[in-house]
MILO-907352 format. One record per atom (N, C-alpha, C): residue in three letters; y, z, x. Coordinates in steps of 0.1 Angstrom, whole numbers, plus 5000, padded with zeros to 4 digits. Atoms other than C-alpha are relative to their C-alpha. Layout:
AlaYZX...
***
This chain:
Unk501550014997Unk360495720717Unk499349904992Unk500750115005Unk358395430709Unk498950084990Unk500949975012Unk355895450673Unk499349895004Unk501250154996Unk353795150690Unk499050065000Unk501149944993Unk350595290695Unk498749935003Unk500850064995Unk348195020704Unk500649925011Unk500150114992Unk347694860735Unk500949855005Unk499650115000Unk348294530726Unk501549964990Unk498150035008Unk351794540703Unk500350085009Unk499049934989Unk352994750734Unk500549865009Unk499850154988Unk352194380755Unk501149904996Unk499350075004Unk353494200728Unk501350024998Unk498450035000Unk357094350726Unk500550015015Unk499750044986Unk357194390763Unk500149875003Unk499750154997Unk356494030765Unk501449914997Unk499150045006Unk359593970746Unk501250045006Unk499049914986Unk361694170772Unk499949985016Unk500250004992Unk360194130800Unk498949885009Unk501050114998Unk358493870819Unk498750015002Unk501449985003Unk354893820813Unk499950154996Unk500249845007Unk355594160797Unk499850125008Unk500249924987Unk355094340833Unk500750015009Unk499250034996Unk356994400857Unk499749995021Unk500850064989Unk354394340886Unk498749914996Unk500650165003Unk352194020881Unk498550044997Unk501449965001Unk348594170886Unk499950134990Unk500349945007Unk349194430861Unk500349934985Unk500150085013Unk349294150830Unk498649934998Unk500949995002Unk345694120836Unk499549845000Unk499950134998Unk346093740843Unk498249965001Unk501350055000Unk342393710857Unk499050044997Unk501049955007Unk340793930836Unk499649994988Unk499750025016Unk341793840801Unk500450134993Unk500049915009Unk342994070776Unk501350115002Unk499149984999Unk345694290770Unk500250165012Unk500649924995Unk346394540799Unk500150094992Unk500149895004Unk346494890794Unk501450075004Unk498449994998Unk349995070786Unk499950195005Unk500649865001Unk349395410802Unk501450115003Unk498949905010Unk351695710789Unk499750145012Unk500049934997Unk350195980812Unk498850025013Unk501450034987Unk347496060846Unk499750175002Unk500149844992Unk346196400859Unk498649995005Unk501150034996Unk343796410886Unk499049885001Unk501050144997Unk340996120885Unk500349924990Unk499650045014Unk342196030851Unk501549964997Unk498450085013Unk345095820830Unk499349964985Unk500150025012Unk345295800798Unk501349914992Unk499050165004Unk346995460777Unk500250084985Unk499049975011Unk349295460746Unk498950044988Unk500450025010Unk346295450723Unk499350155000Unk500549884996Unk345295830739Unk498449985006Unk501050094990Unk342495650758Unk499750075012Unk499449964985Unk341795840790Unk498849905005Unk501050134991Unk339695600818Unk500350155015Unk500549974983Unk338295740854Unk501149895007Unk498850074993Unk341295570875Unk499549975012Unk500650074987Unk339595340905Unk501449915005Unk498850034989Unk343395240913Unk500750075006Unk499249874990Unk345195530921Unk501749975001Unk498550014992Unk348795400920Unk499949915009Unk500250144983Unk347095070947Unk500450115012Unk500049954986Unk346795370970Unk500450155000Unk498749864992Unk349695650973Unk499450144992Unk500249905012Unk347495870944Unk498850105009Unk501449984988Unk345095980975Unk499350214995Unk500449965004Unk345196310963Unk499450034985Unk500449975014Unk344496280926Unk501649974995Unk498849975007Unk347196240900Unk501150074995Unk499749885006Unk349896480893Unk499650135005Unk500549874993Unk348996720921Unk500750104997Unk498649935004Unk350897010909Unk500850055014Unk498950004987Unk352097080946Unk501049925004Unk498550094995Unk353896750949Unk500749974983Unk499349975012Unk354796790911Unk501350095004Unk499249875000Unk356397140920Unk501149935014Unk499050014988Unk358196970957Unk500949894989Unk498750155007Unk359996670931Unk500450084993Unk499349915000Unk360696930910Unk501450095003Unk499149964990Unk362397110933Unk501049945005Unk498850094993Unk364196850949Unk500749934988Unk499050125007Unk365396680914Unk500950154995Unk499249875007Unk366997070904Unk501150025014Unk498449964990Unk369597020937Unk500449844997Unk499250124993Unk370596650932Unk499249904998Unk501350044998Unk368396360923Unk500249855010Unk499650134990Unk370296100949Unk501650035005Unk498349954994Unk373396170973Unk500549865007Unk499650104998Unk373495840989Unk500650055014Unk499149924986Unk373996031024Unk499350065009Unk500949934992Unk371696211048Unk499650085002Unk500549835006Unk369496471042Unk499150075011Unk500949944989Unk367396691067Unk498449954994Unk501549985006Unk364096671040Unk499749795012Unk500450164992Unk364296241059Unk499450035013Unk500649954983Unk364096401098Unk499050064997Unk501149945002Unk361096621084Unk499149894993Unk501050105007Unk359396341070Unk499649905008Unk500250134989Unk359896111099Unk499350075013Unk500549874990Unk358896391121Unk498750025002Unk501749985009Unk355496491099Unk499649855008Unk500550164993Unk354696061106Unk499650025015Unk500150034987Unk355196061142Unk499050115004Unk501049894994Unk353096381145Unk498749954995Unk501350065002Unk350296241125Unk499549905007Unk500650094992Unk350295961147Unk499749995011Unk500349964986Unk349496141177Unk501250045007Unk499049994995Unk353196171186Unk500449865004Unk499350124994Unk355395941207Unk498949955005Unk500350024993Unk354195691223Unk499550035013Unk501049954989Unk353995881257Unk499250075001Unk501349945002Unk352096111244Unk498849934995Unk501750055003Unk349095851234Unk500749994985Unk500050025011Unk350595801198Unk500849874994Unk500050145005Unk351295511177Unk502349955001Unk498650025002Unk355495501171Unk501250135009Unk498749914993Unk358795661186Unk500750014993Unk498749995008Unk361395591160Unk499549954988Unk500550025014Unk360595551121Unk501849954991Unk498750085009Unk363295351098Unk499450034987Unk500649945011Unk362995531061Unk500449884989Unk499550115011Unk363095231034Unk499050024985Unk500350025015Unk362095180996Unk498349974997Unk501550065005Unk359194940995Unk499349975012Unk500750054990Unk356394821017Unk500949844998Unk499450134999Unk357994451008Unk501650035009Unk498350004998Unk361694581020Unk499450065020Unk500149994985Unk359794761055Unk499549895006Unk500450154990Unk357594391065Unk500649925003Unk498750035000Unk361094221057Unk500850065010Unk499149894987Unk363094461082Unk498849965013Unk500750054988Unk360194411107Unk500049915009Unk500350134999Unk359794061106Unk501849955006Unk498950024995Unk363794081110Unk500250025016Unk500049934988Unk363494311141Unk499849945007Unk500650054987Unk361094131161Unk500849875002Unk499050145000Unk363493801154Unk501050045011Unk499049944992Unk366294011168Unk499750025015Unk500249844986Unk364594241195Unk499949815015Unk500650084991Unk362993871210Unk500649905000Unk498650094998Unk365693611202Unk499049854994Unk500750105004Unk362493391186Unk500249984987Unk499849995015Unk362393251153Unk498749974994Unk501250035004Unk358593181145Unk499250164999Unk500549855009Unk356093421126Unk499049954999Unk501350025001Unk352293421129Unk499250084994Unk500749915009Unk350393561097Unk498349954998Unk501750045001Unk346593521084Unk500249994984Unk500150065017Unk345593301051Unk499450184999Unk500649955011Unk345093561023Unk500750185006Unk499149935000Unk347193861038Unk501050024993Unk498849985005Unk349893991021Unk500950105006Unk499149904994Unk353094161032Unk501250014991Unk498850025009Unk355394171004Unk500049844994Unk500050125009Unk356793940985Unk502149905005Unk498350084997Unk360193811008Unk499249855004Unk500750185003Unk359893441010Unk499749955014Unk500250064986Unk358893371045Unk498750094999Unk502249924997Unk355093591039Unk499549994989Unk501350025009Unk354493451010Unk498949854999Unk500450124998Unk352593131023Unk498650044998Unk501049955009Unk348993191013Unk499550145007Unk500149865001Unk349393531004Unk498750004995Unk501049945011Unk346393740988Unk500550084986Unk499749925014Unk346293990960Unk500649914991Unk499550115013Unk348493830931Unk500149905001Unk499650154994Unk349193540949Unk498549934998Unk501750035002Unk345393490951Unk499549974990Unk500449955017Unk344993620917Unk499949844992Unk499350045008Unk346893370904Unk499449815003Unk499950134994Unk345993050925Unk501149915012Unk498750034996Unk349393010940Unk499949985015Unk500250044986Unk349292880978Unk501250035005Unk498849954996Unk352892970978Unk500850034983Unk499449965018Unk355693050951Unk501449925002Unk499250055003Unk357992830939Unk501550115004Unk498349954990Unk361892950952Unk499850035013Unk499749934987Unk361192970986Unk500349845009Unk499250124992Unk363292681007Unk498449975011Unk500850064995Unk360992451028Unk500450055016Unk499149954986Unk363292521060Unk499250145003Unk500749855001Unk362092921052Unk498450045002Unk501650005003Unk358392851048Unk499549975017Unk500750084986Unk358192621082Unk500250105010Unk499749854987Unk359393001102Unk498450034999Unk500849924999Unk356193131094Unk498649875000Unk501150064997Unk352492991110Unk498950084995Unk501149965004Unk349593041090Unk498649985001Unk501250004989Unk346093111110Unk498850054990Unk501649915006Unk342293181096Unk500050115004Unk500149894997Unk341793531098Unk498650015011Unk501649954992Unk339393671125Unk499349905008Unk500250144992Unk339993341146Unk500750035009Unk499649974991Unk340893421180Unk500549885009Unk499650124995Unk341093081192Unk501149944989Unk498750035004Unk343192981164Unk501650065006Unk499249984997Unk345393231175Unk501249945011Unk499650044984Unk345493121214Unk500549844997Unk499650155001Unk346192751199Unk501549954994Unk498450015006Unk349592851179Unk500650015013Unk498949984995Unk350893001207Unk500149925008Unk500050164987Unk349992671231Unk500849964992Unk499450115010Unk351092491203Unk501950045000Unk498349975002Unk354592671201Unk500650095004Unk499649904989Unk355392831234Unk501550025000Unk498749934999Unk358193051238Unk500949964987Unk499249995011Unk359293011200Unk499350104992Unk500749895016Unk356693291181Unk501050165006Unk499449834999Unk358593641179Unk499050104996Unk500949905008Unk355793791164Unk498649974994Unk501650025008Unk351993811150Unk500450114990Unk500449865013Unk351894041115Unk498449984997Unk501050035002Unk348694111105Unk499750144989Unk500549835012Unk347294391078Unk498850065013Unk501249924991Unk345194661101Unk499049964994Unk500650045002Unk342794611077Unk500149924985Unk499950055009Unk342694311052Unk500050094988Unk500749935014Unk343094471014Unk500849944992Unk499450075013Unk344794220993Unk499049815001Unk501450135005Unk341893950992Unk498750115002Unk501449954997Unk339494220986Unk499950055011Unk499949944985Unk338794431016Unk499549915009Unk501050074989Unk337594261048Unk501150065015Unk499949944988Unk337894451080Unk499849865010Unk499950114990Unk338794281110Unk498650005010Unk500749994993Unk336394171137Unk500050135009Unk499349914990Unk335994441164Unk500649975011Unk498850044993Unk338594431186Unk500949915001Unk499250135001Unk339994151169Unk501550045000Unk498749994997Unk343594361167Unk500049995014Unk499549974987Unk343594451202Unk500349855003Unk499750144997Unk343094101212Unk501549934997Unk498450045005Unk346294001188Unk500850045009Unk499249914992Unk348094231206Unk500249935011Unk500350044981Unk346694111242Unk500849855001Unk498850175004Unk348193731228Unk501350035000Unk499150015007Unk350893811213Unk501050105017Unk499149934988Unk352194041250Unk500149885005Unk499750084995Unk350893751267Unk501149925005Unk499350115004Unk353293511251Unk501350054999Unk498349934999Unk356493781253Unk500550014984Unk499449935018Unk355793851212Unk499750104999Unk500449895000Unk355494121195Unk498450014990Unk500849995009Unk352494251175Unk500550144988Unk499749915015Unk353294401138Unk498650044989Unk500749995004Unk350994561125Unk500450094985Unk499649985022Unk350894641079Unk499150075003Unk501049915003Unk349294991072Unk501350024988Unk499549955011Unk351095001041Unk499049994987Unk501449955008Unk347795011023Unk499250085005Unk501049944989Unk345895121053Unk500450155001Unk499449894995Unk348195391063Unk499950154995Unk500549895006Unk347095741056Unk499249994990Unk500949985009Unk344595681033Unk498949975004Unk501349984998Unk341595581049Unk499650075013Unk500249954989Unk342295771077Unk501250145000Unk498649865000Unk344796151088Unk500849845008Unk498950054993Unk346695851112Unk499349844996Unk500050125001Unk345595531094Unk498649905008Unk501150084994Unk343095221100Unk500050045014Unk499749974989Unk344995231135Unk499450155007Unk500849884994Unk343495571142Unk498449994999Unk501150055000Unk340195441132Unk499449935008Unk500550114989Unk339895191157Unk500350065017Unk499749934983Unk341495411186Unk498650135000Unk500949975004Unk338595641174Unk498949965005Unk501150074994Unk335995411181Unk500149885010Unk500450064985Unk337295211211Unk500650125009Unk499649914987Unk337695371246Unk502049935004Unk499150084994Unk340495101252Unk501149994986Unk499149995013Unk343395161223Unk501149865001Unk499550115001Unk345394871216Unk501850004999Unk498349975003Unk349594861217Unk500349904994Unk499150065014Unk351294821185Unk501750005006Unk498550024996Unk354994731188Unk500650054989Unk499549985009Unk355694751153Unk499350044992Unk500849975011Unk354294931123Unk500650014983Unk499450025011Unk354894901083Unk499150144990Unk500849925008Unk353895201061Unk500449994988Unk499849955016Unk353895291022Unk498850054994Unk500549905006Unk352395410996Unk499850105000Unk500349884996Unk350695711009Unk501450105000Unk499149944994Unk353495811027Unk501650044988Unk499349955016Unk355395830989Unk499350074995Unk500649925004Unk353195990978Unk499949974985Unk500150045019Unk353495810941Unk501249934998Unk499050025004Unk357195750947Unk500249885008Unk499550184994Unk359195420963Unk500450055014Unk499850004986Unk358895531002Unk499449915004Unk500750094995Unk357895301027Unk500950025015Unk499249964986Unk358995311063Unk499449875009Unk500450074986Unk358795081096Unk500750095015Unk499949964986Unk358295201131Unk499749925012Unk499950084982Unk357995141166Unk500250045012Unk499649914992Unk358695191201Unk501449965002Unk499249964997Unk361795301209Unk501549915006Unk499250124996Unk363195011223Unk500449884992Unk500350105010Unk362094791197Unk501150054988Unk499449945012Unk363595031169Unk501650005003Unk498749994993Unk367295051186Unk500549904997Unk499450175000Unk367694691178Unk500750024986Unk499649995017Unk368194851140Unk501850044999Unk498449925003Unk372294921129Unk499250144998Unk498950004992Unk373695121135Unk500149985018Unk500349984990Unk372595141172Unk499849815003Unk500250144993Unk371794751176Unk500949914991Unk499050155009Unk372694401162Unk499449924987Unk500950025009Unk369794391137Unk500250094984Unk499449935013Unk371294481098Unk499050034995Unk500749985012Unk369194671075Unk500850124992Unk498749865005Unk370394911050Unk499750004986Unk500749975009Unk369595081017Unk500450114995Unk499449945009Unk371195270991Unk499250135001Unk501249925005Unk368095460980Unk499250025009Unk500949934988Unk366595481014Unk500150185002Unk500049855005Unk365195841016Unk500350084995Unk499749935010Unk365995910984Unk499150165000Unk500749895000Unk364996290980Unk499150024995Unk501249965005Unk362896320955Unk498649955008Unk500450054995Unk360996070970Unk499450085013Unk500449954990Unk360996211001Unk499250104999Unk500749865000Unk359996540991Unk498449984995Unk501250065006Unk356796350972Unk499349935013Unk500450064988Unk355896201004Unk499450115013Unk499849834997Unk356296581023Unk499050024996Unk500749925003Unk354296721002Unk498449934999Unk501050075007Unk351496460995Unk499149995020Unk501049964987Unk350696411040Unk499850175002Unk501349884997Unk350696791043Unk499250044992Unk501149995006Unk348296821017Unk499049955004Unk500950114995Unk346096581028Unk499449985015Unk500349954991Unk344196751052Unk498649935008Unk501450044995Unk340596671072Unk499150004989Unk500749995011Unk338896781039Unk499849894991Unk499750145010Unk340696531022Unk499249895004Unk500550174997Unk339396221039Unk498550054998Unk501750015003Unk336196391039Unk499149984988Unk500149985012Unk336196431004Unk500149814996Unk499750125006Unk337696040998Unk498449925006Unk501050084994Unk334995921024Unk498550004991Unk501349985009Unk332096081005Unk500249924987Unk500150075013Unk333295940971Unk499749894998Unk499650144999Unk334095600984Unk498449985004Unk501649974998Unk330195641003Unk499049944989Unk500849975008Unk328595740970Unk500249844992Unk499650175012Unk330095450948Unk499749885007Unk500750144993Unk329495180973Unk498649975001Unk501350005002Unk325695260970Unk499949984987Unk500650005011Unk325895290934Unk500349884994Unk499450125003Unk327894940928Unk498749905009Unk501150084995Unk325194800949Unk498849974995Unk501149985002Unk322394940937Unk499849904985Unk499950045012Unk323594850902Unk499749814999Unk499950134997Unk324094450912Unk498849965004Unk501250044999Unk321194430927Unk498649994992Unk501449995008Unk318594560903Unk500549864990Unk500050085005Unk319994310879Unk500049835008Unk500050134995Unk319994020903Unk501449925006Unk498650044991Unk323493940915Unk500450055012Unk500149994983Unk324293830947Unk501650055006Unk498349904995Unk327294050963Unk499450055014Unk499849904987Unk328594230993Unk501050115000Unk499549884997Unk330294550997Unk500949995008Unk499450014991Unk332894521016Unk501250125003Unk499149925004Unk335094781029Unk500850055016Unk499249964987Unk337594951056Unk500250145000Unk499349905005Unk337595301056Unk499350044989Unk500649935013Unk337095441024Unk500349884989Unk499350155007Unk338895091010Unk498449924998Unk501150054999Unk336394920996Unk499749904986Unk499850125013Unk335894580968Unk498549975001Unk501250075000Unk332794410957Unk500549805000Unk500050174995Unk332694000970Unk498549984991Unk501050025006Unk330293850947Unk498949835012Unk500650134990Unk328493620975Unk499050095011Unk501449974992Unk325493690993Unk500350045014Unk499750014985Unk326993691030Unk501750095000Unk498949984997Unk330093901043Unk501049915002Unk499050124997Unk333293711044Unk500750075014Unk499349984994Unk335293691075Unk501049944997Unk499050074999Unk338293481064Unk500050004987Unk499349985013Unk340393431032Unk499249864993Unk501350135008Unk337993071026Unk499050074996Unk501149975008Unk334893271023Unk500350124988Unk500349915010Unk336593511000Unk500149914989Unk499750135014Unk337593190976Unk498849955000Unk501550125004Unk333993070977Unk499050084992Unk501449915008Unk332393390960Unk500449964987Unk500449965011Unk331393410929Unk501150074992Unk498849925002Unk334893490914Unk500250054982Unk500249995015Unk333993440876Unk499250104995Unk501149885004Unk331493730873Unk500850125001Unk499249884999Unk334293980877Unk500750064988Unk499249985013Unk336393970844Unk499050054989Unk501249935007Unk332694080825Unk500150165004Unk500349884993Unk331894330849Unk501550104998Unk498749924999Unk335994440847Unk500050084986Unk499649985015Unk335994500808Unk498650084995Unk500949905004Unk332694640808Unk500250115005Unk499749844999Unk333394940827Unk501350064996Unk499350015007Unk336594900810Unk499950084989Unk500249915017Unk335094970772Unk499550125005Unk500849854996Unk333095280794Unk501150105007Unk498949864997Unk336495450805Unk500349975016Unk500050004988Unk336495340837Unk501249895003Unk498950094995Unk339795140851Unk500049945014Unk500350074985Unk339094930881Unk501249905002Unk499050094994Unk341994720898Unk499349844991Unk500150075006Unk342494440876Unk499649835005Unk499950144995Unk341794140899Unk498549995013Unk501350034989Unk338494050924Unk500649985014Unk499249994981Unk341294040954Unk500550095001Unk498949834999Unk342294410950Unk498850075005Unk501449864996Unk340394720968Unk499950074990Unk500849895012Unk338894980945Unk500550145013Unk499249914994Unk340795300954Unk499450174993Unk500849805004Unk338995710952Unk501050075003Unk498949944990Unk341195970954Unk498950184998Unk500549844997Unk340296360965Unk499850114984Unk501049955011Unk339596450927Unk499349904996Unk501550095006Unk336996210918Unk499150135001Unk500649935002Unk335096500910Unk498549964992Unk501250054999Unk331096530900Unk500349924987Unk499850055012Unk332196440863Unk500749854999Unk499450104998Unk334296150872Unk499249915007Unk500750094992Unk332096020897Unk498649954991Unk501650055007Unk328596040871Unk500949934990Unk499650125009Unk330995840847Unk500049865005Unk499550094999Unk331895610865Unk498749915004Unk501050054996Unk328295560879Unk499049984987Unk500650005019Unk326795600839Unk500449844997Unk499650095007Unk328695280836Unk499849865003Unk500150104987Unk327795030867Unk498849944992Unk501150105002Unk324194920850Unk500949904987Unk499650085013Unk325794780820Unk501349875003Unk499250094995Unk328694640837Unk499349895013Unk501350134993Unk326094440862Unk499549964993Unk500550135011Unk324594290833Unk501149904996Unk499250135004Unk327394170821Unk500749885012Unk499550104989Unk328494010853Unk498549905002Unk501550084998Unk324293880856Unk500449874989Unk500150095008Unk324793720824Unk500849904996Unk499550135005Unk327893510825Unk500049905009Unk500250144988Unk328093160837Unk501649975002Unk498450054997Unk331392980854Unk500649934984Unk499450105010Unk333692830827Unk499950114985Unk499949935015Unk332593080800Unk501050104999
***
């Protein structure tokens, strides 16, 4: 057991081990400054770092913590499932009931009005957009890939062309090791540009296999799509004999019981057909699940049944699974109503706060998913999120920072509520917004 107990000598011998001392890029606090936070323990709305520190937690895990931290229900199902076995490497029934639960949330099969027919159980959201991205290659015999600047879908080297979130974070328009050959597969479009779209596929008929797109942007900061801008994708992408893939692996169960996608079928009369879908987080519930689906014809293309390899040691690992089980049936109508109100209240109070002091922002949000843009005007595209006001964020981060409050370490990440944000958790975090708007009022670029 480590005797480190600050903070910053936790960074410093990590650093010496590990690269940039992290072992995901946005949690070394790159555009915030300072050393992050090494956290030892969580329960409910709260984590607490090496130095016994506890902070109000506005990340949640980047999502999958929807109920709170350390629910003791999906405590007690991992539990459970690590006291028979904590990996068999073989096929378990708790997978069919997990893939089962999904397709039921999502209204059922396809013929019944629901989103997917067949669910493929994998590790990470980067390992299900990877498998997708393969599929539709396979299922359509194309080799071209149509994404949107400032999306992200993992990190395999054909979606990372300007990615968002860390990629963003960092500056990076792409990442060094990825073959030029690799890069030229994938076409990269303005977001929430419908004519751009119709101009790839003139541009490069009968070679696209596919549109990916995030349901709703959340790794440049939130920004919801136009309305009916998926369907439309969709409407292209049949047109042209591709498919449409749609990323709820941020989206997916958390700002909705069946996802952004159920949000939009919700509020149009006319529902849009997805071909492909990418889930995670949520659907782990804290642990390394992730899944892609689809219809039925599409999915068949996967081994063993087709000519399309994927495959995975640790796919529907148990514990996992059981973490995942337990975390959608918990996560009831209450739930969202509960996340919606939190997410509600804080979006007024982050406003209110910015504004009395004089800085110009937007709210931006999908769902209960929701970032502050520091620019006067809503962005539709991954250029207007690069044009806000990006330097006022690392004040504002460290001020609600010293007040206990943990906010996603980067100005391209959503701000994440989970079902305990309770009254205590929520008047802290709101106790702490005037002081953290000063300090974003009062710094200038460069300082």
């Amino acid at each position: 057991m480590s005797t480190t107990t600050s903070n910053e000598s936790q960074f410093a011998r990590a650093r010496k081990v590990i690269p940039g001392g992290v072992n995901s890029p946005v949690r070394a606090f790159g555009s915030v400054g300072g050393a992050p936070r090494f956290i030892v323990s969580a329960a409910g709305p709260h984590i607490t770092d090496v130095e016994g520190r506890e902070y109000v937690d506005l990340v949640a895990s980047w999502g999958p913590a929807i109920l709170g931290h350390a629910h003791p229900e999906v405590v007690a199902a991992v539990q459970d499932a690590a006291s028979r076995g904590l990996s068999f490497g073989a096929t378990t029934p708790a997978e069919t009931e997990l893939a089962e639960l999904v397709v039921e949330r999502l209204g059922g099969t396809r013929a019944q009005g629901g989103l997917v027919d067949e669910l493929r159980l994998v590790s990470t959201g980067t390992e299900a957009t990877m498998t997708a991205i393969r599929l539709a290659r396979g299922f359509t015999g194309k080799p071209l890939v149509v994404k949107f600047a400032g999306h992200y879908h993992g990190h395999s080297d054909g979606l990372l062309a300007a990615a968002g979130s860390g990629v963003a974070t960092f500056g990076l328009p792409a990442s060094a090791g990825v073959p030029e050959p690799i890069a030229a597969q994938t076409i990269v479009l303005p977001y929430n540009d419908l004519d751009a779209a119709r101009s790839a596929f003139a541009a490069h008929s009968g070679r696209i296999a596919a549109v990916i797109v995030e349901a709703a942007a959340a790794n440049m900061g939130v920004l919801a799509p136009d309305p009916g801008y998926n369907a439309a994708l969709a409407s292209i992408a049949h047109a042209n004999d591709a498919l449409l893939i749609l990323d709820e692996v941020l989206t997916g169960f958390r700002v909705a019981p069946d996802g952004y996608w159920g949000l939009e079928k919700t509020r149009s009369t006319e529902p849009y057909d997805v071909d492909l879908v990418t889930f995670g987080k949520v659907i782990g519930g804290g642990m390394p699940v992730a899944a892609v689906g689809g219809r039925s014809d599409v999915m068949e293309h996967l081994a063993p049944n087709g000519p399309v390899y994927q495959a995975g040691t640790l796919s529907g690992n148990p514990l996992a699974i059981a973490a995942g089980f337990a975390t959608l049936r918990l996560s009831d109508k209450e739930t969202y109503a509960q996340l919606d109100r939190a997410s509600s209240t804080l979006q007024t109070a982050v406003s209110d706060a910015l504004t009395e002091v004089g800085v110009a922002h937007t709210i931006q949000s999908a769902g209960n998913l929701f970032s502050v843009l520091f620019a006067p005007r809503p962005a539709r595209d991954y250029a207007d999120v690069q044009a806000q006001d990006a330097f006022r964020f690392p004040p504002f981060f460290h001020a609600m920072l010293e007040r206990g409050v943990a906010l996603p370490p980067s100005v391209y990440e959503a701000w994440f509520v989970t079902a305990a944000h309770d009254d205590r958790a929520m008047n802290q975090i709101i106790d702490a917004l005037p002081h953290a708007a000063r300090a974003a009022a009062e710094t200038r670029p460069g300082s």
